[in-house]
N, C-alpha and C positions, 0 to 999 in steps of 0.2 A: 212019557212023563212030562208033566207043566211047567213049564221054564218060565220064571221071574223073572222081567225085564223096568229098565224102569218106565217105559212107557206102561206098563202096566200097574204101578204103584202111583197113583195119585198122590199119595199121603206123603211119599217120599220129596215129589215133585213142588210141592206147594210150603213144602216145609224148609227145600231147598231154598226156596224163591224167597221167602219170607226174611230167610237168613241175610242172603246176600242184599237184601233191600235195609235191614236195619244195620247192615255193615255198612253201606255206603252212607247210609242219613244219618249216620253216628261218628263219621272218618273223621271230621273235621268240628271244629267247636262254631255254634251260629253266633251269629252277631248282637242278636236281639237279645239274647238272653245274658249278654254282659252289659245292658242297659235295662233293659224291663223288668219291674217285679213280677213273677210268673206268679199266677196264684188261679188258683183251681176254681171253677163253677158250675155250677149243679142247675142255671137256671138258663131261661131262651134268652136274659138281655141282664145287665146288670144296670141299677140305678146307685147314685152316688149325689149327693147334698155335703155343702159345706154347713158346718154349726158352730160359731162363737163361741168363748168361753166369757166371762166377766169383759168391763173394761179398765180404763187406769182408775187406782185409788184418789177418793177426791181428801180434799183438806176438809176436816171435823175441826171445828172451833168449839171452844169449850162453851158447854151445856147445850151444845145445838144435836141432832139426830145424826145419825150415820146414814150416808147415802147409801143407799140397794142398787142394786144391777141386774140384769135378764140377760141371759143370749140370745142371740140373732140369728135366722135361717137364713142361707143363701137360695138361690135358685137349684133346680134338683134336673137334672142331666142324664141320659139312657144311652147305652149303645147297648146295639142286637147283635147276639153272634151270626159270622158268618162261618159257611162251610165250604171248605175247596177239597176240590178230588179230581184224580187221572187215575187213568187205568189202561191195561194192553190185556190183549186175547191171543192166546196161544192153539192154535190149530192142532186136533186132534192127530193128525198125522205127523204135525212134526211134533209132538211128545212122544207117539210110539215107536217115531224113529230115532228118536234122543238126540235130537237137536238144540243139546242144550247150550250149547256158545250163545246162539242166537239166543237163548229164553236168559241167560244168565245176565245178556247184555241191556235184556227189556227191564230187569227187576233192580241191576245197579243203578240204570239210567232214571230211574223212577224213585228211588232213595234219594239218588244227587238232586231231580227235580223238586221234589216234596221238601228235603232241605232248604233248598234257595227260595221256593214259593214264600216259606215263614218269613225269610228275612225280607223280602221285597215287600209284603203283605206289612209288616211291621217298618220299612223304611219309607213306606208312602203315608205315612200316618204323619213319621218325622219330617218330611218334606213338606207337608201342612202346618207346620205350626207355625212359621210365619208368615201366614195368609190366612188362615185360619178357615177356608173353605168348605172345610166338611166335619173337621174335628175341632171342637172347642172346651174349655175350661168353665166351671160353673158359672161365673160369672160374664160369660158370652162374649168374651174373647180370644183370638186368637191365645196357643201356649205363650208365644213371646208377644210381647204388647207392652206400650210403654206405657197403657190406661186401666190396667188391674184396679179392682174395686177392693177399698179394703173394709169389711163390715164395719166395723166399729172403731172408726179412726174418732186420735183423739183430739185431732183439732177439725172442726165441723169444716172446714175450708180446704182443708186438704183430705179427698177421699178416695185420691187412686198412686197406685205404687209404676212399678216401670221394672221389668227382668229383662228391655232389652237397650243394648250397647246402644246409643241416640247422640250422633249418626252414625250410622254401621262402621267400621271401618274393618280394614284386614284384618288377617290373621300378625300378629309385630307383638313387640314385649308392651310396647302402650297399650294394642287395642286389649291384650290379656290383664295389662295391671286395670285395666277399666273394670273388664268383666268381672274376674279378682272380687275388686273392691263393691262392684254394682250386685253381688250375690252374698256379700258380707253383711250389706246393708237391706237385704232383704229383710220385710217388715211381715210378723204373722195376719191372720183376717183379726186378730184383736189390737193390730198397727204395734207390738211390741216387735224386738230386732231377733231373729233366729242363730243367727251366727255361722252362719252354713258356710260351708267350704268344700273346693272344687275340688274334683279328683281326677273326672274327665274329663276331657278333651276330646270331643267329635269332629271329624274333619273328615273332608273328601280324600282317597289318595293322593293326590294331586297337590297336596300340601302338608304328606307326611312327611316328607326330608325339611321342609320349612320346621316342623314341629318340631320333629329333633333335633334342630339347631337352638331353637329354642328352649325347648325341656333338657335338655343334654347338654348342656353348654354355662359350666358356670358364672361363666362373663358376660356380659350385655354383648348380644350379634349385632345391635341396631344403630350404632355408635362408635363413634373412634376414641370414646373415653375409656378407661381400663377399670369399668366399674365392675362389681359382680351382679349376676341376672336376680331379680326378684323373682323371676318367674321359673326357675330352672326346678327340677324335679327334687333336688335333693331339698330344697325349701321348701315345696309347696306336697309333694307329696302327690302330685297329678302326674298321670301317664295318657298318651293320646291312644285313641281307637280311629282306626282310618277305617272307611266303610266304603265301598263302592256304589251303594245302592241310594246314596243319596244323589241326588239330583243336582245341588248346585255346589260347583268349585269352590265359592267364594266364604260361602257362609260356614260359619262354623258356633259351636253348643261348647257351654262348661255342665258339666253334670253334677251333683254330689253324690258319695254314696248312695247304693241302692235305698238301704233302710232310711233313707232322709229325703227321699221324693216320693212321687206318686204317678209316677210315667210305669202303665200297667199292663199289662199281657193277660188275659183272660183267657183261663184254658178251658172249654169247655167239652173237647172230648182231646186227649192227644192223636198223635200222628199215628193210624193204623194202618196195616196192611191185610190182604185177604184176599184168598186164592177158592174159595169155596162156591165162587156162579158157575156155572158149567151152563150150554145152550145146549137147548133138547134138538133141535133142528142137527146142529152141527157136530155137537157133541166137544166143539172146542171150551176149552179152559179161561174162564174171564177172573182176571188179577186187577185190583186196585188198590188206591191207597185215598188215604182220607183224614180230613183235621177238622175241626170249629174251634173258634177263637172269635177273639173282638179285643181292638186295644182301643185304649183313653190313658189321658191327662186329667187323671182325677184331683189335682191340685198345680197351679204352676210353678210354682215354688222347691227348689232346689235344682233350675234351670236357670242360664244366663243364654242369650243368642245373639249374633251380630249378623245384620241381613244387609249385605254388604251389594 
């Protein structure tokens, strides 16, 4: 009589694998997605342009004509999605001998990788914004830049803005009450004031116990006056994100709300798994996993950064 093993159940095998790989890419919450707006793409690259609305109202003297306005196009910006994938091959012999420790261990390990690729993939992007090397804002600067263009400023003499701290300084209740105030003062591309307000805090680990003495601490740590902190969480309403994958100790981002930036995640296929190659030669079982994405800074605005 035919005895059912699982090395004889493909379906079983592959269905297994699949599980244990979206167990592990799901254990833990990413990074990126508690700063990026995710949003969905159907196309090979997305393109993005800033566009003006009016500008300030002018004085009407009586019986003279009313002034008219046009808006302004900014310069028009593309990124292409890319595609990252890994995969393992599992040997026909050892599935028919159920050697699944070993295959169970290739398909967690390959959930955790595919996890951390996103957030690396999305923190080297962050690591750009102030050098602005390969990722830039419509206006062809770097994300943080103290020379933002503003389209339609209203005084013809002043035509660029600043989101960053000038000159860098640490992470302290000063260099925050700067940041604070220097993203308060953010101006739209029609040089009106937005009113925007912080809520993150990005920082290296390296400076999360710093934070928390900061954010957590109703009194001024910076001081030997017995003031209360400006900066402390129950004020402002900002909580820190410590991220590993940024690159420098030093620096550190105020974010606002998602829905009030434009720091972007483009998904353009999510993170698959698939166990369905099989080699004719070997007859072993090929598993991979697989993403496309592309991120931008489709506006700088609702960022503050100190490049310290």
């Amino acid at each position: 009589m035919p005895t059912a093993t699982r090395g004889l159940l493909p379906d079983v095998y592959e269905a297994r694998q699949a599980q244990l790989f979206m167990l592990e890419y799901n254990a833990e919450p990413l990074y990126y997605t508690q700063i990026a707006n995710v949003v969905p793409s159907s196309k090979a690259y997305e393109d993005w342009f800033e566009v003006t609305g009016l500008g300030q109202f002018r004085l009407k003297a009586e019986g003279t004509p009313i002034t008219y306005d046009v808006p302004v196009q900014g310069p028009r910006r593309r990124v292409v999605h890319s595609t990252f994938a890994l995969g393992f091959s599992a040997a026909f012999e050892t599935i028919a001998d159920a050697q699944y420790d070993a295959l169970d261990r290739q398909a967690t390990d390959l959930g955790a990788a595919g996890r951390e690729h996103q957030d690396i993939f999305f923190f080297d992007f962050v690591n750009d914004w102030v050098t602005g090397t390969t990722y830039l804002v419509p206006d062809g600067d770097a994300v943080i830049s103290t020379t933002h263009d503003i389209l339609k400023p209203k005084d013809p003499a002043v035509t660029t803005t600043s989101n960053a701290v000038n000159p860098g300084v640490a992470l302290s209740v000063s260099g925050l009450e700067s940041a604070m105030t220097l993203m308060r003062l953010t101006k739209t591309r029609e040089d009106r004031y937005t009113n925007l307000r912080a809520k993150t805090l990005l920082i290296h680990p390296s400076k999360e116990h710093r934070a928390y003495e900061l954010l957590q601490t109703e009194m001024k740590v910076d001081g030997n006056e017995n003031n209360k902190s400006t900066v402390s969480t129950s004020r402002t309403g900002m909580t820190a994100l410590a991220v590993p994958y940024l690159s420098s100790e030093d620096d550190w981002f105020l974010l606002t709300e998602k829905s009030k930036h434009k720091i972007t995640w483009h998904s353009r296929m999510d993170m698959t798994f698939d166990t369905t190659g099989k080699d004719f030669q070997t007859k072993n079982t090929m598993s991979d996993a697989m993403y496309r994405a592309s991120v931008a800074a489709k506006d700088w605005r609702g960022v503050v950064g100190s490049n310290v």
